[in-house]
C-alpha positions in Angstrom: -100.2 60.7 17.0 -100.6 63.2 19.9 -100.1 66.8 18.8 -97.2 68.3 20.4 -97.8 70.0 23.5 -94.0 71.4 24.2 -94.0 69.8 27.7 -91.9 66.9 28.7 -92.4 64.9 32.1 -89.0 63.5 33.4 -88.9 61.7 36.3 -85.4 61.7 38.3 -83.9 60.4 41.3 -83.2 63.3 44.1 -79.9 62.8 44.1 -79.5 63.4 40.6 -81.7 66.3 40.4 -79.5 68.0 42.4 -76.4 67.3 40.9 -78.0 68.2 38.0 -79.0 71.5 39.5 -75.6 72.4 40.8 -74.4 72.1 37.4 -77.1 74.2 36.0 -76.3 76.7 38.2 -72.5 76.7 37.5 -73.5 77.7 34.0 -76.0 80.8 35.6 -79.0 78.9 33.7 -82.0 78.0 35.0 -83.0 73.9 35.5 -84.7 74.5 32.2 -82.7 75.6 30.2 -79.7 73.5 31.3 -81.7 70.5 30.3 -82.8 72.1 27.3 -78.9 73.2 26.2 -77.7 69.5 26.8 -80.2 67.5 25.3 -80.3 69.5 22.1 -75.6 69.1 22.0 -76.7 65.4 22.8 -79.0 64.8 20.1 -77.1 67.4 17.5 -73.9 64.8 18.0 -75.5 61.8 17.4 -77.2 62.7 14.4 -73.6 63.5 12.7 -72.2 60.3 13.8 -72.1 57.6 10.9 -72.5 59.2 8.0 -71.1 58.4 4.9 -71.9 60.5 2.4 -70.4 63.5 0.8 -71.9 67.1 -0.3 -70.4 68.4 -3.3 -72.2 72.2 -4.4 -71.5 73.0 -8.2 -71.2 76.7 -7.2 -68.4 75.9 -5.3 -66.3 73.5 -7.7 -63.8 75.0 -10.5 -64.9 75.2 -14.0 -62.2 72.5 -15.0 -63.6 70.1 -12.8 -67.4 70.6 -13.9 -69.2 68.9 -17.2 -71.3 71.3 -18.9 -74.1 68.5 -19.9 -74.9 64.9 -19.2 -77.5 62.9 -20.8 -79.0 60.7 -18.2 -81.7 57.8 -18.6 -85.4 58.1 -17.2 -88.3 55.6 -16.6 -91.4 56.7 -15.9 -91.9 56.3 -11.7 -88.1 58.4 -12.1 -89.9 61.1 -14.3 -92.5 61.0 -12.1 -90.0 61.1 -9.0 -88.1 64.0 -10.5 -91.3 66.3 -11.7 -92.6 65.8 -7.9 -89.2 66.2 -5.8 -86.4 67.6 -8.3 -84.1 64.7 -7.8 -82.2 62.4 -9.7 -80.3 59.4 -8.7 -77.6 57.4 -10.6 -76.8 53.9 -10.2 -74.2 53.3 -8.3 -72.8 51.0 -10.6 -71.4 54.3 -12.0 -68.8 55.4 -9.1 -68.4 58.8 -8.6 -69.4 60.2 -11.3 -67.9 63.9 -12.8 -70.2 66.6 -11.5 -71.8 68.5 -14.1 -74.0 71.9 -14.5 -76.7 70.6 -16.1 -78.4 67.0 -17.0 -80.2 66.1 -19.7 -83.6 63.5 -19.2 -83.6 60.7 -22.2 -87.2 59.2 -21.7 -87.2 56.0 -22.1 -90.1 53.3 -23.7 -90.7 51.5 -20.5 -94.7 51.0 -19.3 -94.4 50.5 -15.3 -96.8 48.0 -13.8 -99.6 50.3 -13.2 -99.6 50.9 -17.0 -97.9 54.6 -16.5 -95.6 55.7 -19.7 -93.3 58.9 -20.2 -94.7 61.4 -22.3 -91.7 62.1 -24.7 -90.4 58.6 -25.2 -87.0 58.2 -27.3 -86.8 62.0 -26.5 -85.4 64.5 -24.2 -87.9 67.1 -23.4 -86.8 68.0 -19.9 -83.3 69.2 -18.2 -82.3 69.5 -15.0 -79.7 72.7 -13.7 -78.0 70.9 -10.8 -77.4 72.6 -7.1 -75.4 70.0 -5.5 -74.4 65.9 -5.6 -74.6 63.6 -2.7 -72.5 61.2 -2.7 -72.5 57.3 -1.7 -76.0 58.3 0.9 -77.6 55.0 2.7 -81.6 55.5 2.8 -80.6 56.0 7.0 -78.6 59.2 6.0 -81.6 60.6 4.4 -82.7 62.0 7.9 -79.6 64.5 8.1 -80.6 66.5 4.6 -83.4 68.7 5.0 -83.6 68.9 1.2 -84.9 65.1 1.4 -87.2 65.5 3.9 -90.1 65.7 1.7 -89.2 62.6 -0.3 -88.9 60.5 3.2 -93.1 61.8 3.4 -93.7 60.5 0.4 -94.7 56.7 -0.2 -95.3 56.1 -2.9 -91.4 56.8 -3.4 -89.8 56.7 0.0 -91.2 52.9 0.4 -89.0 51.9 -2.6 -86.2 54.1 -1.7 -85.6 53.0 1.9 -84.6 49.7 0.4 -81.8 50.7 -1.7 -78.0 50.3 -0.7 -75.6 53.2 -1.6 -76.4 55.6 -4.3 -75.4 59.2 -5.5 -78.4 61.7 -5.4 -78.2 64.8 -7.4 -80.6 67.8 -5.9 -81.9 70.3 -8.9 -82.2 74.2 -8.8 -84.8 73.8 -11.3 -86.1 71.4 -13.9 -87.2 72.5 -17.6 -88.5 72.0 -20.4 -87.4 72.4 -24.4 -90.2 74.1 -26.4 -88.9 71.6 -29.1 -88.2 68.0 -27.8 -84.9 65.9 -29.3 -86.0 63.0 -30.7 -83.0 59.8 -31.1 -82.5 59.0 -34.6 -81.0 55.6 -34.2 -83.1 53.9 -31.4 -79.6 51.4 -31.2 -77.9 53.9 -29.4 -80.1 54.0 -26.4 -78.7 51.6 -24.3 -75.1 53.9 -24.3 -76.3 57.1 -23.5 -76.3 57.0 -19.6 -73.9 59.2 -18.3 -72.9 60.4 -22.0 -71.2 64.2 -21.9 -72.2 66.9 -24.2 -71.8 70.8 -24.4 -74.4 73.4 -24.6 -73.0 74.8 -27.8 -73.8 70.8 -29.3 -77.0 71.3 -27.1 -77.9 74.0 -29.0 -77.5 73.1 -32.4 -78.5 69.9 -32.5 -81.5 68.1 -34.0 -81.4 64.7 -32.6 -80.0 63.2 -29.9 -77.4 61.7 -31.9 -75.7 64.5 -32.6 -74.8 65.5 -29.0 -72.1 63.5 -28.9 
């Protein structure tokens, strides 16, 4: 790819450069600037036209209508997806689900196909202190979030992301870490604990997983 001079060649009829300079000079702007002014409203509309998804900020909700914790499910390219961009998506098989202030990252025992494992497996070593939910986003709405940007320059994710139909995206302030990891007692209950709610007082005195719900 050329590196970006600033400079644009665009070739017009004479007729409509003058038209178009008549106009620019109803405005009292210069040629430039005119074609400047309506390329940028041009291109500004048609990147708001058919979206679908929904912002919702956690700042902004009521107490009432916020979780305090969710535990949440995590193979090992999502780990690795999360550590990297600070995102984490839920299956859509879900809804809309509740917003919440914090999630909670259950590791799971999965090996991927290029042999890579979580480190705390049966554990949850890591949370996540959400900023904000997208809801129902198509991998072609991706372009109109500036938070996502980075992922779409990614590969190794964006190549499997840009396949996916509808999902909800959550976008993290931070991600953390537990100085002591909870371990699940009864490795049964794994399979249920997507989308489970807990507190932080539960959070805080518990001593496995079990216990946080």
């Amino acid at each position: 790819m050329k590196e970006y001079s600033g400079r644009i060649l665009l070739r017009m009829s004479p007729q409509l450069h003058q038209e178009v300079a008549q106009l620019a000079s109803s405005y009292s702007q210069s040629l430039n600037e005119f074609l400047i002014q309506t390329i940028e409203e041009r291109v500004e509309k048609e990147m708001k036209t058919n979206v679908s998804f929904s912002r919702v900020k956690i700042d902004e909700l009521k107490v009432k209508e916020v979780r305090e914790a969710v535990i949440v499910t995590q193979h090992p390219w999502f780990m690795e997806l999360l550590h990297k961009h600070n995102v984490y998506f839920f299956n859509p098989s879900l809804g809309r689900v509740t917003p919440m202030q914090y999630l909670l990252f259950y590791e799971t025992t999965k090996q991927e196909s290029d042999g890579t494992k979580n480190e705390h497996p049966r554990h949850i070593a890591y949370y996540g202190k959400v900023k904000e939910i997208i809801y129902d986003i198509q991998p072609s709405d991706y372009i109109h979030i500036p938070e996502l940007q980075p992922l779409m320059n990614d590969p190794k994710f964006w190549d499997e992301i840009r396949t996916w139909e509808t999902t909800n995206v959550v976008l993290l302030r931070e991600v953390g870490t537990f100085a002591n990891p909870l371990p699940l007692k009864n490795g049964l209950e794994a399979r249920y604990l997507v989308n489970k709610t807990t507190t932080l007082p539960l959070l805080r005195n518990a001593t496995y997983i079990d216990e946080l719900y």
